[in-house]
C-alpha positions as CSV (number, residue, x, y, z in Angstrom):
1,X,143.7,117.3,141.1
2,X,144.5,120.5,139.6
3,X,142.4,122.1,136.0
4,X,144.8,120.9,133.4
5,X,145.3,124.3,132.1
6,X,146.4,125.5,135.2
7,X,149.0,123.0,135.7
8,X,150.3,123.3,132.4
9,X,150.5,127.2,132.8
10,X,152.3,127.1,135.8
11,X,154.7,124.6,134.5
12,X,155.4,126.6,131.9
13,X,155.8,129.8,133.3
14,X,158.3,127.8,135.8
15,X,160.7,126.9,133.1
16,X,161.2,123.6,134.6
17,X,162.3,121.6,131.7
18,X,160.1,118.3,132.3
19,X,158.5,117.3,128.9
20,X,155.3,118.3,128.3
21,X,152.3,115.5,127.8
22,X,148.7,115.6,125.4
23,X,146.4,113.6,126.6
24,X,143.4,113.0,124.8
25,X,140.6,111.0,125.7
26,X,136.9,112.0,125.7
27,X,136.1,110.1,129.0
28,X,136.7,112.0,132.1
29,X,137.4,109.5,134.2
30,X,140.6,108.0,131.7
31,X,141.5,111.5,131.7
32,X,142.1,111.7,135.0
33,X,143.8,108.3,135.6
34,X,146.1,109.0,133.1
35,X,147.0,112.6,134.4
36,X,147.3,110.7,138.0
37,X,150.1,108.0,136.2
38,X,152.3,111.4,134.5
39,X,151.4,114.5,136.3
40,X,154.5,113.6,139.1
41,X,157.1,113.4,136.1
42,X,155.5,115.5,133.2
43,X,153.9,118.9,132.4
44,X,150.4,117.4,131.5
45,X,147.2,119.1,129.8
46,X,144.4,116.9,129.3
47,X,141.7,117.5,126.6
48,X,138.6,115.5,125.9
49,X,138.8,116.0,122.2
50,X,140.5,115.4,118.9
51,X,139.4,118.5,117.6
52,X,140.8,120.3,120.6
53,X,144.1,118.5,120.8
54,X,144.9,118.9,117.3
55,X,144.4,122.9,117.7
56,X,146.3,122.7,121.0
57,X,149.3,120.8,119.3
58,X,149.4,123.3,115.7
59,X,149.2,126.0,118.6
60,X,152.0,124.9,120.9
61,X,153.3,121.5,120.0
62,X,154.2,119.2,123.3
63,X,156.6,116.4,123.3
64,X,154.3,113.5,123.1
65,X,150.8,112.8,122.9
66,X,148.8,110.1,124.5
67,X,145.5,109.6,122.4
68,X,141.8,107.2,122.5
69,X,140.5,106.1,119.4
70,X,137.0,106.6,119.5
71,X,135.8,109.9,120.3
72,X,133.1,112.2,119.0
73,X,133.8,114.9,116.9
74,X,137.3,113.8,115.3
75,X,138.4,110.4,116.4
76,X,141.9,109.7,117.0
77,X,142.9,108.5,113.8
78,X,141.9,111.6,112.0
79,X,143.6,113.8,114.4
80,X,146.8,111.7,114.3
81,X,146.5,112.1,110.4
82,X,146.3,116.1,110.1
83,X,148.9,116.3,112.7
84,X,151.0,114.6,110.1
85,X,150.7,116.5,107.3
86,X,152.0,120.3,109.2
87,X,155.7,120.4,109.7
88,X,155.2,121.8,112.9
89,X,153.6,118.9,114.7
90,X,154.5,115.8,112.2
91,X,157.9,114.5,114.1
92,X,155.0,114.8,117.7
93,X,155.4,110.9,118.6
94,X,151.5,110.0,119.0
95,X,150.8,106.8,121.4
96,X,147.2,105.7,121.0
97,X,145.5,104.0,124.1
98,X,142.7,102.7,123.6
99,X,140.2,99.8,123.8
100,X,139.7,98.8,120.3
101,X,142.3,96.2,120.4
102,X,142.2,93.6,117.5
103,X,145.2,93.7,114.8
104,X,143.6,95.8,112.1
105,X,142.9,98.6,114.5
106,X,146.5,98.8,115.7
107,X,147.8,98.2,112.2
108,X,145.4,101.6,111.2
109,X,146.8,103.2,113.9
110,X,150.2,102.6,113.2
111,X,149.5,103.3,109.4
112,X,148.6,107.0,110.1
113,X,151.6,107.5,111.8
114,X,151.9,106.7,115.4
115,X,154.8,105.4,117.2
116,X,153.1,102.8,119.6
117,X,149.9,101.4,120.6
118,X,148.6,100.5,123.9
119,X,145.2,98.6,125.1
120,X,143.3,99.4,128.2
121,X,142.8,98.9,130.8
122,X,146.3,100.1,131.3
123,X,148.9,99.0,133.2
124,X,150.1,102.4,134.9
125,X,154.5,100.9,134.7
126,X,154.5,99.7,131.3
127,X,152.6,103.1,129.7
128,X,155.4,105.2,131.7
129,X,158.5,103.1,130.6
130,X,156.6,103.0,127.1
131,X,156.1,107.0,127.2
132,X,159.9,106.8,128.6
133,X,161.5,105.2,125.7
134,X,159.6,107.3,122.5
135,X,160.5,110.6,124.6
136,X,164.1,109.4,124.5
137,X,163.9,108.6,120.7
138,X,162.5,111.6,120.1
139,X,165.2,113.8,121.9
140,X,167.6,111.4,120.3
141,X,166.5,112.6,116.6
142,X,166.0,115.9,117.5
143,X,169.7,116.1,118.3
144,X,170.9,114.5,114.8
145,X,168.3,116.8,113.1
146,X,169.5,119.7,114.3
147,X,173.1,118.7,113.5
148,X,171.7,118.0,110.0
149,X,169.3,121.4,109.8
150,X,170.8,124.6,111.9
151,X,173.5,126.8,109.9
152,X,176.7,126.7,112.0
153,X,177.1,130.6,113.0
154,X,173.2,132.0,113.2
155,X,171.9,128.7,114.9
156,X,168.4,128.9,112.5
157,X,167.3,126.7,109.7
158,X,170.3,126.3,106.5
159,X,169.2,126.2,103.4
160,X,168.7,122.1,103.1
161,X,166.2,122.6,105.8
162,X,164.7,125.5,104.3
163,X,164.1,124.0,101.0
164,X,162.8,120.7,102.9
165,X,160.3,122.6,104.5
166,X,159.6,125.3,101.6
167,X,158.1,122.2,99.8
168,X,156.0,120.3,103.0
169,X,154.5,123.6,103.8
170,X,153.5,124.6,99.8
171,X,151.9,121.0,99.7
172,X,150.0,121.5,103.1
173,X,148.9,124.8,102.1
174,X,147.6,123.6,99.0
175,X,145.7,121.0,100.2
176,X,143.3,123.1,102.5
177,X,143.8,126.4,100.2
178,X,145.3,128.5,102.5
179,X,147.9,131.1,101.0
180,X,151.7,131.0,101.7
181,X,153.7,134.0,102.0
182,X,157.7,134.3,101.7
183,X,159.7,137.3,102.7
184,X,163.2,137.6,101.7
185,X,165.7,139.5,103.9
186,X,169.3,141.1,103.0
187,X,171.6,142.8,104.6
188,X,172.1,146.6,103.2
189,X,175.7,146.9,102.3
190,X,176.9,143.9,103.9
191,X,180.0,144.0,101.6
192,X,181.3,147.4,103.0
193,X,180.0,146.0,106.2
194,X,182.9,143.2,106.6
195,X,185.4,145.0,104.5
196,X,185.3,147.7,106.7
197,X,184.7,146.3,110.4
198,X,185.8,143.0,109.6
199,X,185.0,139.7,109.1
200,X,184.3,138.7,112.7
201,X,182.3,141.5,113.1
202,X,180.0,140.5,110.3
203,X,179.9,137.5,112.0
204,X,178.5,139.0,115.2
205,X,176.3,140.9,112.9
206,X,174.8,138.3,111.1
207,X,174.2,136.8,114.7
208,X,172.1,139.6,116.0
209,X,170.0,140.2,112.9
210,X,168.9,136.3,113.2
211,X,168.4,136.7,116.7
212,X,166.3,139.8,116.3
213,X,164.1,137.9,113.3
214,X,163.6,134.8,115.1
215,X,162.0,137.2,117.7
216,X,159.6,138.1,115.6
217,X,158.3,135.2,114.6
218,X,155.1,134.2,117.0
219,X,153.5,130.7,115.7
220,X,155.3,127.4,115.5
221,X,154.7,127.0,111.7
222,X,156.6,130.2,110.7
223,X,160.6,129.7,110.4
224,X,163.5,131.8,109.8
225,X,166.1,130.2,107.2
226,X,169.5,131.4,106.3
227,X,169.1,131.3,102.6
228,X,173.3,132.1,101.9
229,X,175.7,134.8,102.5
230,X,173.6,138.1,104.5
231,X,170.5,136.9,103.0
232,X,167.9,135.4,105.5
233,X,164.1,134.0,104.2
234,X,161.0,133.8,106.7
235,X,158.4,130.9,105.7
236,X,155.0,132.1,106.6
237,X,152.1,129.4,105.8
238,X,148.9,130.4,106.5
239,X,149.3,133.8,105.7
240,X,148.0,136.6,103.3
241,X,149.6,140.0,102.2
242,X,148.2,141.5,104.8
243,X,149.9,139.4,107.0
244,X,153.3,139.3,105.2
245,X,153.7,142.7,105.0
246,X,153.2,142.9,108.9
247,X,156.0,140.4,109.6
248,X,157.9,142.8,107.1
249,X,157.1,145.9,109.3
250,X,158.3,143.7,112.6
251,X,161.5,142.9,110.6
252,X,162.5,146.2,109.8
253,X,161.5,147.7,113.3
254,X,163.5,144.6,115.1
255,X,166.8,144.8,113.2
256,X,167.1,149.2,113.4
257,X,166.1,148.5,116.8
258,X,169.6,147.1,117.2
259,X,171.5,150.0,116.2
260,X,174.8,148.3,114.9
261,X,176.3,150.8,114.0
262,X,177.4,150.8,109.9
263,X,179.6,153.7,108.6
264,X,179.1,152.5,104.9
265,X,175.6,153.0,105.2
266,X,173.2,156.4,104.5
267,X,171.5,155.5,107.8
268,X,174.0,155.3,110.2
269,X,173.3,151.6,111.2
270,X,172.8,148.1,109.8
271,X,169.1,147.9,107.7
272,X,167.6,145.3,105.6
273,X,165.8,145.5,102.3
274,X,163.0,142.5,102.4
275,X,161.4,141.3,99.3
276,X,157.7,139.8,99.8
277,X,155.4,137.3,97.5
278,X,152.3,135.7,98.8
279,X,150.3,132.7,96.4
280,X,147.6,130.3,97.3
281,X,148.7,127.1,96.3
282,X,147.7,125.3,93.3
283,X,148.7,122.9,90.5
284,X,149.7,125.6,88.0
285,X,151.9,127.0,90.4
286,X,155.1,125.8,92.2
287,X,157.1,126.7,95.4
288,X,159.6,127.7,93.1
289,X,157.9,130.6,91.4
290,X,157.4,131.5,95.1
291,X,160.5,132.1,95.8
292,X,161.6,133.8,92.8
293,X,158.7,136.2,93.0
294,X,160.0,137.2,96.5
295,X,163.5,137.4,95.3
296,X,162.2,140.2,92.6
297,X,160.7,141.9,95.4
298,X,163.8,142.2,96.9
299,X,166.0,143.7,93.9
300,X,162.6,146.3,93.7
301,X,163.2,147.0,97.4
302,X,166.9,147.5,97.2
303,X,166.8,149.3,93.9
304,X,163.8,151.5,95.5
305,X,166.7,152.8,97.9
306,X,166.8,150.1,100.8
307,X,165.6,150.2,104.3
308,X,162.2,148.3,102.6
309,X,159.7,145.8,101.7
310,X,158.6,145.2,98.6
311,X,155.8,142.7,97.1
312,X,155.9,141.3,94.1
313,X,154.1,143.0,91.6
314,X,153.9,146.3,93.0
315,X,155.6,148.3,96.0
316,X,154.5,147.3,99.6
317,X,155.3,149.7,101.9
318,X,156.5,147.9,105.2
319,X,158.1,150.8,106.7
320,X,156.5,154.1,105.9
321,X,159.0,156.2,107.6
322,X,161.8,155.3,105.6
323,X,163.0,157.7,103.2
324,X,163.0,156.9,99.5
325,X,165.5,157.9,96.5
């Protein structure tokens, strides 16, 4: 049988489309008879504990995850817990098999959030039609949430899912003190832009530049929103000034990297002005104040002369080549 990394890399790297399965289970020997029920039908990585898994999943979230109990270091409740409370791994349907089987350790199981529970010894046809059906629910809400949550023309987050996820990530973030960072994008000149190329080119425009952004985003947990009009926001939990003003840098680097070409502008081509703000979490402060602080950041950036980042409370200088006024 195959290292479980290996097989999951090399499904990967295949693109072949199959779902991907998390097993979790600190005995070897479940491990392997569950990889031996899904490996034919699934992209399977097995991992022997919660602690693992639940790094795993924030890291590269699969499509379901098959889960014990009782195991060593963070048992499966736990891990099913913190999984969650992230935005990027709580919608992960979590099945937990397992052989604590009286009703008030199902009913905790179910309580912290998973979708089924199944007792062993296991019965390899009714864990693969169970398996069959959440995958199938899942895809199923997927596909209404991403009628409900992608703006129409860019294909990233609209605003209602933006402001959904603004406040899920600012209470996450607050719980283990971790700072939050926000960065602001707008189009320089988009006016001019469209009145002078036309609508449907500002379309295409608008299409690149998210495109380009969504690039540069690496980790799960970060997402690109369209906030309204030319004006685009990147959610970056877990992440200091340092860090912000880095995904600034990327920002400005991707969308000049385009070259659209902009006759109304100094530079020649389409550039963004980018407003930053960074807080840790805490009761005297809200999400709000967040994203205000970041919109000031932006005004600074595009009275500074454009082409910029700017933090709030003082200048930030994402892109040290570009001139200033």
């Amino acid at each position: 049988m195959p290292t479980p990394e290996h097989r999951w890399l090399r499904a990967t790297e295949s693109g072949s489309g199959r779902s991907r399965l998390l097993i979790v289970d600190d005995d070897v020997v479940n491990l392997q008879v569950l990889g031996a029920v899904f490996e034919a039908d699934h992209d399977v990585r097995l991992l022997e504990s919660g602690t693992t898994a639940l790094a795993q999943a924030l890291e590269d979230p699969p499509d379901l995850i098959l889960m014990d109990i009782l195991m060593p270091d963070m048992d499966g409740l736990e891990a099913c817990a913190r999984l969650k409370q992230s935005a990027s791994t709580q919608e992960i349907p979590v099945i937990f098999i397992t052989g604590q089987g009286s009703p008030l350790e199902e009913t905790a199981a179910l309580a912290t959030g998973a979708v089924d529970f199944i007792t062993k010894p296991i019965n390899p046809d009714v864990v693969r039609a169970r398996v069959r059906t959440h995958l199938k629910l899942k895809a199923q809400s997927d596909a209404l949430k991403a009628m409900a949550y992608l703006d129409g023309l860019t294909g990233v987050a609209n605003l209602r899912r933006l402001e959904d996820y603004l406040q899920t990530e600012w209470r996450r973030c607050r719980r283990h003190g971790a700072p939050m960072s926000l960065l602001m994008a707008d189009i320089d000149h988009f006016k001019h832009y469209n009145d002078t190329l036309g609508h449907p080119a500002g379309d295409d425009c608008l299409r690149q530049l998210a495109g380009a952004l969504e690039g540069i985003l690496k980790r799960p947990q970060d997402l690109l929103a369209r906030y309204g009009g030319e004006e685009f926001t990147l959610v970056l939990p877990e992440t200091d000034e340092k860090g912000a003003a880095r995904v600034a840098r990327e920002a400005l680097k991707a969308v000049r990297a385009l070259a659209i070409p902009h006759p109304g502008s100094t530079h020649g081509i389409v550039t963004l002005s980018l407003g930053a703000s960074t807080r840790i979490p805490n009761e005297d402060q809200t999400v709000e104040e967040l994203v205000a602080h970041a919109d000031a950041g932006l005004n600074a950036a595009k009275a500074a002369g454009r082409n910029r980042c700017v933090a709030h409370g003082g200048p930030d200088d994402a892109d040290p080549g570009s001139p200033r006024t």
